[in-house]
N, C-alpha and C positions, 0 to 999 in steps of 0.2 A: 909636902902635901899640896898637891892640887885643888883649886877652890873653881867654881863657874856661880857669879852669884848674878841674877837674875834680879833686874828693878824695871819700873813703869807699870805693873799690871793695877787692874782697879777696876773702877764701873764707870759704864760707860753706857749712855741712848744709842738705840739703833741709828746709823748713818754717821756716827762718830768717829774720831781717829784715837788709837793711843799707840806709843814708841816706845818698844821694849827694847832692852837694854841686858846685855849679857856680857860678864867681863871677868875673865881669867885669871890667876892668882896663880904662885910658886915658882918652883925649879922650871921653869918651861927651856927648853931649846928651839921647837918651834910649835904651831899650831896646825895641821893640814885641814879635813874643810870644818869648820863650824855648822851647825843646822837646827835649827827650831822646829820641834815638833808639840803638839798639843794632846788633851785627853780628857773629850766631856764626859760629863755623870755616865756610869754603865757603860764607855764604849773603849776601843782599845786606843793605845796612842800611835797616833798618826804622823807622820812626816808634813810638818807643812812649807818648807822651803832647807836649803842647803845652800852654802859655799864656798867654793872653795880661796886656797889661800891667796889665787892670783885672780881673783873677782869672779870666775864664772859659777850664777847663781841659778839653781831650776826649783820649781815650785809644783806645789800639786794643781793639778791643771783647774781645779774648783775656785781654788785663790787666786790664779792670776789675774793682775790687775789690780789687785783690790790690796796686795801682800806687799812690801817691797824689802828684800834683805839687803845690807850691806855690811858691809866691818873694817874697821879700823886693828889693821895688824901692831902696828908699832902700839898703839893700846889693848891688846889682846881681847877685840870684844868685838861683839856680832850687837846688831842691832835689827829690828822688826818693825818697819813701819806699817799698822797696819789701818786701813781707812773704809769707810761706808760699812761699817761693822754690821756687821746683826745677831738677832739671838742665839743662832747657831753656833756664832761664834764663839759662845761662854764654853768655857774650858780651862784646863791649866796651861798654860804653855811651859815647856822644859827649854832649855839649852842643852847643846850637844857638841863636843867637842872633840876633836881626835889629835890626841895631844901627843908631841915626840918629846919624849921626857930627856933626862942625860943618857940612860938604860934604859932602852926599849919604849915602850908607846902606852898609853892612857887611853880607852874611851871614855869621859868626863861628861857627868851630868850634871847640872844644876838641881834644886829643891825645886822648883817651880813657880810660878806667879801666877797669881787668879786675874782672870779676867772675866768679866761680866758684862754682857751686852742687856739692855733689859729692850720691850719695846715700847 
């Protein structure tokens, strides 16, 4: 069984930083790209960054700058730094994963983490 358990979400003042954390669990063989995407009240969920397993990372063009992904493969975890927050920013954020299992492949999601911007 495959796990993606998502930690760091919470509340946060507009112009704040918080560092999400996404870290994989099971039978893995390998990980190809990881990507965090999000989903406020009433909207649908969004891609907010991606990357892949040899570092190249792309983001939605709203967030850059402000987004940073990276990941640790030997620790099978993606990480979000994300900074100068604002209220728009409240949403769930998910993990995503495209996981190469022993047989065949996994797209792997996490539960999500709330994050809250207030202003």
């Amino acid at each position: 069984q495959v796990q993606l358990v998502e930690s760091g979400g919470g509340s946060v003042q507009a112009g704040g930083s918080l560092r999400l954390s996404c870290a994989a669990s099971g039978i893995i063989r390998s990980i190809n790209t990881m990507a965090w995407y999000r989903q406020a009240p009433g909207k649908q969920r969004e891609l907010v960054a991606a990357i892949t397993s040899g570092g190249s990372a792309n983001y939605t063009d709203s967030l850059k700058g402000r987004f940073t992904i990276s990941r640790d493969n030997a620790k099978k975890t993606v990480y979000l730094q994300m900074s100068s927050l604002k209220p728009e920013d409240t949403a769930v954020y998910y993990c995503n994963a495209a996981v190469v299992l022993i047989f065949g492949t996994l797209n792997a999601w996490g539960q999500g983490t709330l994050v809250t911007v207030s202003s």
